[in-house]
One Martini backbone bead per residue (centre of mass of N, CA, C, O) as a GRO file, in nm:
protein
  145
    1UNK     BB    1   1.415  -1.313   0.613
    2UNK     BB    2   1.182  -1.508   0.581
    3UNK     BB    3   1.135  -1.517   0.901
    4UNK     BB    4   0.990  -1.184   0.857
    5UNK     BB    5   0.752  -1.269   0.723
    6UNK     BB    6   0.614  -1.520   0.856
    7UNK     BB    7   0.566  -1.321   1.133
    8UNK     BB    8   0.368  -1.130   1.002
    9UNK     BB    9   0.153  -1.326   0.865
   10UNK     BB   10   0.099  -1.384   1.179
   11UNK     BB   11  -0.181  -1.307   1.363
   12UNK     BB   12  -0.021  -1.267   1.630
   13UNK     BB   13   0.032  -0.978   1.543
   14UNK     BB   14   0.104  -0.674   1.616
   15UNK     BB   15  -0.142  -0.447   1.528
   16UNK     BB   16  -0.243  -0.166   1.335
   17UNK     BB   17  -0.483   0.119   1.263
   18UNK     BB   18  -0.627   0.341   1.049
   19UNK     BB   19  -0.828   0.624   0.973
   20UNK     BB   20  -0.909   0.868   0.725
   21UNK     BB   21  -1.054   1.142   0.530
   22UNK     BB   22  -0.803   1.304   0.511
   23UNK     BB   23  -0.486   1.389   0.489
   24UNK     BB   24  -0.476   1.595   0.669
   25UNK     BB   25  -0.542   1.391   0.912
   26UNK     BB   26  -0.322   1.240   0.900
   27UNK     BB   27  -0.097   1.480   0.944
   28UNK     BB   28  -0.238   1.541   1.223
   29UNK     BB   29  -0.167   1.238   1.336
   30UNK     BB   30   0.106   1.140   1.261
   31UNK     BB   31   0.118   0.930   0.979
   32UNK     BB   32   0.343   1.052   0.801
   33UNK     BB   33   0.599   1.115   1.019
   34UNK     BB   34   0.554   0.795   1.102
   35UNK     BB   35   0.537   0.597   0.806
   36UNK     BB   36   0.248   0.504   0.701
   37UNK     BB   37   0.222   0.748   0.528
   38UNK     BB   38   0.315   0.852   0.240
   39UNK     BB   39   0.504   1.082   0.103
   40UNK     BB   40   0.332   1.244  -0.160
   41UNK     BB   41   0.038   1.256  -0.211
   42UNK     BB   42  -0.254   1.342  -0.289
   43UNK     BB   43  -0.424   1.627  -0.138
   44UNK     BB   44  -0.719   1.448  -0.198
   45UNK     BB   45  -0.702   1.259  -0.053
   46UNK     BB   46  -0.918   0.954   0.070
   47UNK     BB   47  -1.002   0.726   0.241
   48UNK     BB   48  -0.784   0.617   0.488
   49UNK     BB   49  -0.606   0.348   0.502
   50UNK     BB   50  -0.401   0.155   0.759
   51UNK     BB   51  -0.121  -0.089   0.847
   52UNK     BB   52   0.107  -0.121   1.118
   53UNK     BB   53   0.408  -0.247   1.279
   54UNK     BB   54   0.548  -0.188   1.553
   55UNK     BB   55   0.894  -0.145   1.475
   56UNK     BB   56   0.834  -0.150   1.190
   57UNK     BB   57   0.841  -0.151   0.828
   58UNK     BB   58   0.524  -0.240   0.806
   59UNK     BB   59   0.288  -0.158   0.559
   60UNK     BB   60  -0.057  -0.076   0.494
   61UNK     BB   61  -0.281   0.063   0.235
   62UNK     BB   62  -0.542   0.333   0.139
   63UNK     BB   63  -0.654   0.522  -0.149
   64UNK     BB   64  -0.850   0.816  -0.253
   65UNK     BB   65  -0.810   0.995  -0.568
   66UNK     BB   66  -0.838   1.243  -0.784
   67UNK     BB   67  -0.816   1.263  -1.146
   68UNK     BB   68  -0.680   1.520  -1.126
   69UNK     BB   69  -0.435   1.360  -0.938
   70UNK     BB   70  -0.254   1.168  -1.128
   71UNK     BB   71   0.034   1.268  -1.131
   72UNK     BB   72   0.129   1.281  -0.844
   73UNK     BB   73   0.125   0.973  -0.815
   74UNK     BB   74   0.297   0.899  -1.041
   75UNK     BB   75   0.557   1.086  -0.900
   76UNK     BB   76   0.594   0.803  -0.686
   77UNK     BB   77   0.656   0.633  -0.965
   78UNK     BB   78   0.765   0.444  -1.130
   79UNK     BB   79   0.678   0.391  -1.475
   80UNK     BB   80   0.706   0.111  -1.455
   81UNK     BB   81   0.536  -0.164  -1.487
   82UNK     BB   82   0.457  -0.464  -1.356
   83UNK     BB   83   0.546  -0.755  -1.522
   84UNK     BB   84   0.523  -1.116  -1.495
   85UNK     BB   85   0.539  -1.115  -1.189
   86UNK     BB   86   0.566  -1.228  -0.846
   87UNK     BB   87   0.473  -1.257  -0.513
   88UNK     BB   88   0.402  -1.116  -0.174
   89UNK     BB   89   0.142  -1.054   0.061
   90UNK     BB   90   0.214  -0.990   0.387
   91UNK     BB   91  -0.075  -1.013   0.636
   92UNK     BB   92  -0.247  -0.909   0.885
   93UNK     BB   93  -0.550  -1.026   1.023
   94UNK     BB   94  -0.639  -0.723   1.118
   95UNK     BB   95  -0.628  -0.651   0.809
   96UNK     BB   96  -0.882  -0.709   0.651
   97UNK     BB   97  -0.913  -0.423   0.445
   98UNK     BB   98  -0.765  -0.600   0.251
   99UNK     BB   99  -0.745  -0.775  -0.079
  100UNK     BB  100  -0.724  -1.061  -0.135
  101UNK     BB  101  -0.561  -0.993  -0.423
  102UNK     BB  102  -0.326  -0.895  -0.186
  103UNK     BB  103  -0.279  -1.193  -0.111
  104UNK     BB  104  -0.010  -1.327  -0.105
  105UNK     BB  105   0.019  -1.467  -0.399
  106UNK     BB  106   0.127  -1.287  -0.686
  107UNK     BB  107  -0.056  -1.173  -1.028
  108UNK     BB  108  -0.021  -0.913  -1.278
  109UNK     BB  109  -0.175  -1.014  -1.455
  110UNK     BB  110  -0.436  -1.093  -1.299
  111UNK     BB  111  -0.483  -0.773  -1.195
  112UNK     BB  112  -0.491  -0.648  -1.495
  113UNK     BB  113  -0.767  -0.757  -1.530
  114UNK     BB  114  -0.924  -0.560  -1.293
  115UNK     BB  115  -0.736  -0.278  -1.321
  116UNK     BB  116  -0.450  -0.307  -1.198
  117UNK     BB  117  -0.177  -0.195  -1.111
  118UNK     BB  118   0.181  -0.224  -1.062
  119UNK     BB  119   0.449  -0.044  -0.854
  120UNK     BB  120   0.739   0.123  -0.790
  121UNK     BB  121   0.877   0.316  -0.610
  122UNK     BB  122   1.120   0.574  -0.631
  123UNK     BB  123   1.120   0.598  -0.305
  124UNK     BB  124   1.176   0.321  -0.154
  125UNK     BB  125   1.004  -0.038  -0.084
  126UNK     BB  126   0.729   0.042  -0.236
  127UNK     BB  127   0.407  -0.054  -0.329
  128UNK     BB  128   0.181  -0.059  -0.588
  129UNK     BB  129  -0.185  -0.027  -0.637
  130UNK     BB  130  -0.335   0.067  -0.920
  131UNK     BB  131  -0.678   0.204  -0.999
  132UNK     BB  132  -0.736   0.463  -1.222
  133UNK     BB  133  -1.044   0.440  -1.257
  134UNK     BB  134  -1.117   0.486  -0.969
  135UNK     BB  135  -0.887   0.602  -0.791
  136UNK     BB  136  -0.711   0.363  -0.646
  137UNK     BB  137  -0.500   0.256  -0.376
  138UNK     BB  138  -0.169   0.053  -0.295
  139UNK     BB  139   0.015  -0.011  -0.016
  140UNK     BB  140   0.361  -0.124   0.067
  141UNK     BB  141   0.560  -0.362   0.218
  142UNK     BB  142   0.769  -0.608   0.109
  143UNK     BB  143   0.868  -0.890   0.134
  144UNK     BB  144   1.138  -1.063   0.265
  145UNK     BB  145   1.384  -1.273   0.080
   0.00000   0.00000   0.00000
């Protein structure tokens, strides 16, 4: 399993990416019903943009939404924040726009002093960094153990 996380993370691999104005854009793209953006996102979700490698469940994300729908994906989110845990966010390196604090090593301790907090979903394998203050959320599918 770890030698699938390791090919994900090779330049080499052919990644797809995609921007979406708004949530209703991305659905008409059929960017939900393909899995690379989570179902039940808040409605006002904007400036999405995926990054997913054909034929695999990897896939990595973010969206911005109103301060107003925070309930919503709270509701997507287990309760308990993750803290005090490492692991790896390996990405394609044509997914530029992941956030370097994103990339490889990842330290829950560190990213919560920049005001991002992590969380598991609720359902299924995806990754949550959110950032309740600005509005903005991240998401993927973590590296195989």
């Amino acid at each position: 399993m770890a030698a699938a996380a390791l090919v994900v993370a090779c330049s080499g691999i052919k990644s797809q990416t995609n921007s979406f104005a708004t949530l209703a854009e991305a659905q008409e793209a059929g960017a939900i019903t393909s899995g690379w953006i989570p179902e039940g996102l808040p409605p006002g979700a904007h400036d999405l943009r995926e990054g997913h490698v054909p034929g695999t469940r990897h896939r990595w994300g973010l969206f911005e939404y109103p301060q107003t729908e925070e309930a919503t994906l709270r509701g997507l989110l287990q309760p308990d924040e993750i803290r005090g845990e490492t692991g790896r966010s390996e990405v394609p390196a044509r997914i530029e726009w992941w956030p370097l604090m994103l990339r490889g090593q990842l330290d829950t301790d560190r990213l919560a002093t920049t005001g991002v907090r992590m969380y598991r979903a609720k359902q299924g394998d995806l990754l949550y960094a959110v950032n309740w203050n600005q509005g903005r959320a991240y998401y993927w599918s973590p590296a195989a153990e």
